[in-house]
PyMOL commands that place a pseudoatom at each C-alpha (Angstrom):
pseudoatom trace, name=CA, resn=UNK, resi=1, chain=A, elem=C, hetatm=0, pos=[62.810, 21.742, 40.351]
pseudoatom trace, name=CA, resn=UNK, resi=2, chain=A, elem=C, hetatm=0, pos=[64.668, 18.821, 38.407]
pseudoatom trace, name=CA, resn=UNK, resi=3, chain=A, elem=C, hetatm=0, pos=[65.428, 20.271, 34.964]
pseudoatom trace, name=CA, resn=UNK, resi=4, chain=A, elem=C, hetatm=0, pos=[66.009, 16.540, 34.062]
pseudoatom trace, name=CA, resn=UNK, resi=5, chain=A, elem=C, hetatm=0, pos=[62.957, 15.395, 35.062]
pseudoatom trace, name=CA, resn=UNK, resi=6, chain=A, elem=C, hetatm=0, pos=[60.763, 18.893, 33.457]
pseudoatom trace, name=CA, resn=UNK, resi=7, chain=A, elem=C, hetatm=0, pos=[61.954, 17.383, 30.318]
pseudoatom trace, name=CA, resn=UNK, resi=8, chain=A, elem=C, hetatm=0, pos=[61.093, 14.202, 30.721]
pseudoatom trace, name=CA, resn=UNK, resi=9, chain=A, elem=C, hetatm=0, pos=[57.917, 14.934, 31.763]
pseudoatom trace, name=CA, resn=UNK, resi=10, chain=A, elem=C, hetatm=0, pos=[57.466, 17.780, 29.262]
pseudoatom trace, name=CA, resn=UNK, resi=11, chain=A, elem=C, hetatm=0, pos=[58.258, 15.093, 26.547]
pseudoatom trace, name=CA, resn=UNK, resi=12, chain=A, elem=C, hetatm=0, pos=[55.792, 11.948, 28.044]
pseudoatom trace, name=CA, resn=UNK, resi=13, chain=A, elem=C, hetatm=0, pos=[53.467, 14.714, 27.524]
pseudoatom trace, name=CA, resn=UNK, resi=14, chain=A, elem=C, hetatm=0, pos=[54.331, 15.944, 24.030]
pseudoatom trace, name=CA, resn=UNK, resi=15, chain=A, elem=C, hetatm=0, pos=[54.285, 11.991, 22.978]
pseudoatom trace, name=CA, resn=UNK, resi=16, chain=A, elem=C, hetatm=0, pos=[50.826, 11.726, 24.337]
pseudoatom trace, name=CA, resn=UNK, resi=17, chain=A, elem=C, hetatm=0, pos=[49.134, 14.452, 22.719]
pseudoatom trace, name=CA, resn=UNK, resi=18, chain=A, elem=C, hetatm=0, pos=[50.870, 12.886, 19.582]
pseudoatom trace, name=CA, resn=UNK, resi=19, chain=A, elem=C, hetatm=0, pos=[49.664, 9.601, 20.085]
pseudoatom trace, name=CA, resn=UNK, resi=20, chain=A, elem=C, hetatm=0, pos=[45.812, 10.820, 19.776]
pseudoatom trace, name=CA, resn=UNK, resi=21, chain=A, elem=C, hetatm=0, pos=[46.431, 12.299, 16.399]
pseudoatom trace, name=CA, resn=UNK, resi=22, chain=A, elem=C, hetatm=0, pos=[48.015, 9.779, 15.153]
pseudoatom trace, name=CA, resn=UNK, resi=23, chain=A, elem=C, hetatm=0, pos=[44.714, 7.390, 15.313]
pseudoatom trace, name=CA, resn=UNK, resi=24, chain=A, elem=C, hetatm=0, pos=[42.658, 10.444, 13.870]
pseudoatom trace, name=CA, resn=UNK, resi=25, chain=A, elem=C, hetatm=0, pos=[45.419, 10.771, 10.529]
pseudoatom trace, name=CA, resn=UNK, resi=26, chain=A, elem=C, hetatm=0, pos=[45.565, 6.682, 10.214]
pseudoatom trace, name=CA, resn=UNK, resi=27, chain=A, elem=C, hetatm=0, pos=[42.122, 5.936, 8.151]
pseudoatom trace, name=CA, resn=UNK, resi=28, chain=A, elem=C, hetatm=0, pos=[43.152, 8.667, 5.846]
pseudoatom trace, name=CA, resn=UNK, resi=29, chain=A, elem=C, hetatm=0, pos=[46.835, 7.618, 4.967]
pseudoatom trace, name=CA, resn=UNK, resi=30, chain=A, elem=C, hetatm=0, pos=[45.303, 3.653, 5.162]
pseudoatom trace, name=CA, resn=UNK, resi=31, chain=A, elem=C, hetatm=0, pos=[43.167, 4.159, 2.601]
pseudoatom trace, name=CA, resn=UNK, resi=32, chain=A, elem=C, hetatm=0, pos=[45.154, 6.405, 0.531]
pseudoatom trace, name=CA, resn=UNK, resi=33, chain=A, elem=C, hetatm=0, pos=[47.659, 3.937, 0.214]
pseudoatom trace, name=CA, resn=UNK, resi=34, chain=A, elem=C, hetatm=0, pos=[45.864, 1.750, -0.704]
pseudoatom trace, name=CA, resn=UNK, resi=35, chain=A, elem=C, hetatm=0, pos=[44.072, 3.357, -3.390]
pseudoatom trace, name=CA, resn=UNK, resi=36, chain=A, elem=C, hetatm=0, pos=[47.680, 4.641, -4.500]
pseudoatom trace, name=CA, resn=UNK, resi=37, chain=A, elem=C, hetatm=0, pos=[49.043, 0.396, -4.697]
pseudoatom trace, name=CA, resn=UNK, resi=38, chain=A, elem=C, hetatm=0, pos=[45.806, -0.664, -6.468]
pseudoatom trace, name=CA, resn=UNK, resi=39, chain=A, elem=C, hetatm=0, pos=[45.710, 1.877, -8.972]
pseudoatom trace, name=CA, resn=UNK, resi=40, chain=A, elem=C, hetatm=0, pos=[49.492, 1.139, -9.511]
pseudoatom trace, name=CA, resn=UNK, resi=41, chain=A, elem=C, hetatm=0, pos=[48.907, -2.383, -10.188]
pseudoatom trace, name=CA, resn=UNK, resi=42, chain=A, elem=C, hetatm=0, pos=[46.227, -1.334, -12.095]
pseudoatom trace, name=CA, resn=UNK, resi=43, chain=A, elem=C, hetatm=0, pos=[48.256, 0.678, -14.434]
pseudoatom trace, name=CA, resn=UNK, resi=44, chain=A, elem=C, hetatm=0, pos=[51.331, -2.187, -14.294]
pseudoatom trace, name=CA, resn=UNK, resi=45, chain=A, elem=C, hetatm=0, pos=[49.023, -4.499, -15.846]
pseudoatom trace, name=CA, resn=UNK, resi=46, chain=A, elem=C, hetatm=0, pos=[47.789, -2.544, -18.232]
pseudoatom trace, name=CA, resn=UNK, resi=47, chain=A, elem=C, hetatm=0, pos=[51.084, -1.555, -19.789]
pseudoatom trace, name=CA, resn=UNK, resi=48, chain=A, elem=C, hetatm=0, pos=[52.142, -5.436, -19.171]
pseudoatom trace, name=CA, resn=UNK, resi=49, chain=A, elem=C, hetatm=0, pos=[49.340, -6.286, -21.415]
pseudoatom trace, name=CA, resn=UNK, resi=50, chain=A, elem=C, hetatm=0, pos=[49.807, -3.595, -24.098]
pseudoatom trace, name=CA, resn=UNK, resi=51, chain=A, elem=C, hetatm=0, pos=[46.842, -1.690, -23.322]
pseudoatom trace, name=CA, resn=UNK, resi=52, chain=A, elem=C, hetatm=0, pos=[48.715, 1.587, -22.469]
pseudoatom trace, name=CA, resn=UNK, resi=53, chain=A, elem=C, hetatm=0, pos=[51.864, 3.266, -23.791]
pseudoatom trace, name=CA, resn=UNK, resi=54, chain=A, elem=C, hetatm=0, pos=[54.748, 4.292, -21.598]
pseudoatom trace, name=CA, resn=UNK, resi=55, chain=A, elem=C, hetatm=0, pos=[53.395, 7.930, -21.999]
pseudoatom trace, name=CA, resn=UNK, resi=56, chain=A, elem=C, hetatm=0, pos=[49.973, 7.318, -20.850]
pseudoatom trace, name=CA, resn=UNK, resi=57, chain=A, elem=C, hetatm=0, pos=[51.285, 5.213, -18.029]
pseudoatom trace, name=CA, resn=UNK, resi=58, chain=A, elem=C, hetatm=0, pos=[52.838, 8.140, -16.756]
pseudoatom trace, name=CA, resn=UNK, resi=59, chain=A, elem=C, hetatm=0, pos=[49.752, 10.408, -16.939]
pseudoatom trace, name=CA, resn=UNK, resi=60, chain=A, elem=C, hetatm=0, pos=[47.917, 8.426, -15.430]
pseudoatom trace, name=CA, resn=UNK, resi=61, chain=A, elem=C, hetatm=0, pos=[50.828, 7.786, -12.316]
pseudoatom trace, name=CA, resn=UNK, resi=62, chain=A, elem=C, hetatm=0, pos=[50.678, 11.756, -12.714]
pseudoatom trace, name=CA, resn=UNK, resi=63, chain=A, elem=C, hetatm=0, pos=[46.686, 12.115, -12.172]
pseudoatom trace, name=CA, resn=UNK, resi=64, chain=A, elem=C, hetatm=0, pos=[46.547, 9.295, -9.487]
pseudoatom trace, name=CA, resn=UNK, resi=65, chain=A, elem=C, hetatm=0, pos=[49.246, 11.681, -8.076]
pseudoatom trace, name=CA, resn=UNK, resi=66, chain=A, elem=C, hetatm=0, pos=[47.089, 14.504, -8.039]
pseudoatom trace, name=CA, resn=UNK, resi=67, chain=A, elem=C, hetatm=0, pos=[43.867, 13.270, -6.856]
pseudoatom trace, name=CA, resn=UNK, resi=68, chain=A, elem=C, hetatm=0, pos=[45.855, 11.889, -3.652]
pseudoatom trace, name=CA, resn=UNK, resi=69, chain=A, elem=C, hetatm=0, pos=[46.513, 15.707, -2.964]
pseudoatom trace, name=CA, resn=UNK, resi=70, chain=A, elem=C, hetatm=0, pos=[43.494, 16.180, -1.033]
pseudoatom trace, name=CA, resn=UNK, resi=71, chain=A, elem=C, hetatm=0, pos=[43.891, 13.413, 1.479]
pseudoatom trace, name=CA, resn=UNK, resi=72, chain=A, elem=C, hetatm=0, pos=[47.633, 14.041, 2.024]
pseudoatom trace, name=CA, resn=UNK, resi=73, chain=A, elem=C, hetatm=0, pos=[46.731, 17.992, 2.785]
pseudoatom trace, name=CA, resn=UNK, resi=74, chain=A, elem=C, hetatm=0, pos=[43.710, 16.821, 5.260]
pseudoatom trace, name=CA, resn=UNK, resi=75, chain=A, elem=C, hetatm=0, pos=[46.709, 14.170, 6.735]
pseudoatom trace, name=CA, resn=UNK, resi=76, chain=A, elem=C, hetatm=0, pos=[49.293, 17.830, 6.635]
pseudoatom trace, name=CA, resn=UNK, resi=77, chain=A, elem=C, hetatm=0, pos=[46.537, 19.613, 8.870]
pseudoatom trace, name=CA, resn=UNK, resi=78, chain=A, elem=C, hetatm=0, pos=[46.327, 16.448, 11.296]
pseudoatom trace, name=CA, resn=UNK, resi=79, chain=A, elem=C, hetatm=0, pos=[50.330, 16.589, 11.427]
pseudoatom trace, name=CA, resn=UNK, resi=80, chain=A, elem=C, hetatm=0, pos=[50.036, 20.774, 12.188]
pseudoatom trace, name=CA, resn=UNK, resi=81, chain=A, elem=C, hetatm=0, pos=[47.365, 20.499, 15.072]
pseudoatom trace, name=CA, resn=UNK, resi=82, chain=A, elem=C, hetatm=0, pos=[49.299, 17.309, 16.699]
pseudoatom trace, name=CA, resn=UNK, resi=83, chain=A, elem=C, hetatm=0, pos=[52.545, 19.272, 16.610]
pseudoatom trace, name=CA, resn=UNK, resi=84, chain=A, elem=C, hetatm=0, pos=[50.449, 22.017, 18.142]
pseudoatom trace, name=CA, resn=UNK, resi=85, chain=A, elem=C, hetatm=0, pos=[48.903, 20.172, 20.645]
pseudoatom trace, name=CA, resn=UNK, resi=86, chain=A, elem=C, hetatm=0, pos=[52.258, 18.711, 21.721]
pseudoatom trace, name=CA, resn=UNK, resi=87, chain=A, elem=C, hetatm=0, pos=[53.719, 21.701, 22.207]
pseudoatom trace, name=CA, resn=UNK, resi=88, chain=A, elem=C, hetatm=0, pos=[50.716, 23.039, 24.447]
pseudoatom trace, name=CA, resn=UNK, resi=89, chain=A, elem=C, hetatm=0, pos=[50.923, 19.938, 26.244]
pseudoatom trace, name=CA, resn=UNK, resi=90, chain=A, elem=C, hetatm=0, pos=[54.786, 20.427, 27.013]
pseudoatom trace, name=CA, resn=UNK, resi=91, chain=A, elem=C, hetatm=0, pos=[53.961, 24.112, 28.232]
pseudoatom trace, name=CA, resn=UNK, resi=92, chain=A, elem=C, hetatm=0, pos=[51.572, 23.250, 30.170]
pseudoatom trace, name=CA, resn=UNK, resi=93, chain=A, elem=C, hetatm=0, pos=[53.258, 20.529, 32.371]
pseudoatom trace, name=CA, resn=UNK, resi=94, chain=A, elem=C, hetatm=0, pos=[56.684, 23.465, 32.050]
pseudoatom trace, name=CA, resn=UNK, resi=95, chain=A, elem=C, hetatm=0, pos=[53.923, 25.856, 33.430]
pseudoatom trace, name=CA, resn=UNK, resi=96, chain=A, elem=C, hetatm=0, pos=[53.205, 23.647, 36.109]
pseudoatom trace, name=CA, resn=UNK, resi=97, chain=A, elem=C, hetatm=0, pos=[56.291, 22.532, 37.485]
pseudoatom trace, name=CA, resn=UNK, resi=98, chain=A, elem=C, hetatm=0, pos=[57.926, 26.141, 36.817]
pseudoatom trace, name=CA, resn=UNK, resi=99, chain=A, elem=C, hetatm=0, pos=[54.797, 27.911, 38.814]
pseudoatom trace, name=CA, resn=UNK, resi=100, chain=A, elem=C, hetatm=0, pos=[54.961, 25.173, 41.296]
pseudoatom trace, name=CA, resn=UNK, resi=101, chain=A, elem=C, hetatm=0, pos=[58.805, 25.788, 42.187]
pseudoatom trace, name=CA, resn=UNK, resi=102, chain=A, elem=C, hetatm=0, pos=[58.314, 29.437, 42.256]
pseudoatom trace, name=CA, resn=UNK, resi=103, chain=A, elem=C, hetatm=0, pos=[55.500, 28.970, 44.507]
pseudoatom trace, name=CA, resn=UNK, resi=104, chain=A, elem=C, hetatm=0, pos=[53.843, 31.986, 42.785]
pseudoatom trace, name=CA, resn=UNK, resi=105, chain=A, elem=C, hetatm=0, pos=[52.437, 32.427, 38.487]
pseudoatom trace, name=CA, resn=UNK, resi=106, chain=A, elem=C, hetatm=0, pos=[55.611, 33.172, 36.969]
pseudoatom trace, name=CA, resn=UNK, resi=107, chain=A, elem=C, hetatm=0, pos=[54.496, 31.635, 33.767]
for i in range(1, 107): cmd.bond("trace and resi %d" % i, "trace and resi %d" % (i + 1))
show_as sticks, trace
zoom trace
């Protein structure tokens, strides 16, 4: 057994497992951004123009804020089960090469 390698290959699989939750979390953070830059310009022009005080600028920075909550938590839970399935992914290529060596289930 090549420690070296283990981690190598531990890691290509890690980065894999990533890579599939990363397409699942992108439509959610795409279009949350964008929501979050429109609605910014949005309130820029509107204090530009007069329509809105400094103070109601901020509220409504503050509520934009808050309704973005949602998406970011559903975007949290993608980040929690991709760092989960990473890690299973890692064990599981440890477990093989480990069990393999041995010759016998050690892990």
């Amino acid at each position: 057994m090549n420690a070296k390698q283990l981690a190598t290959d531990m890691l290509k699989a890690a980065q894999s497992a990533l890579k599939a939750h990363t397409d699942d979390a992108h439509p959610y953070l795409q279009m949350e951004t964008r929501k979050l830059a429109e609605t910014a310009q949005l309130i820029a022009d509107d204090f530009a123009a007069g329509d809105i005080t400094p103070k109601q600028a901020k509220i409504l920075v503050k509520m934009q804020a808050d309704a973005s909550t949602s998406v970011l938590t559903a975007i949290d839970t993608i980040g929690r089960i991709a760092a989960q399935d990473a890690i299973n992914a890692a064990l599981k290529v440890l477990k093989t090469t480990v069990n393999t060596a041995a010759g016998i289930a050690l892990i």
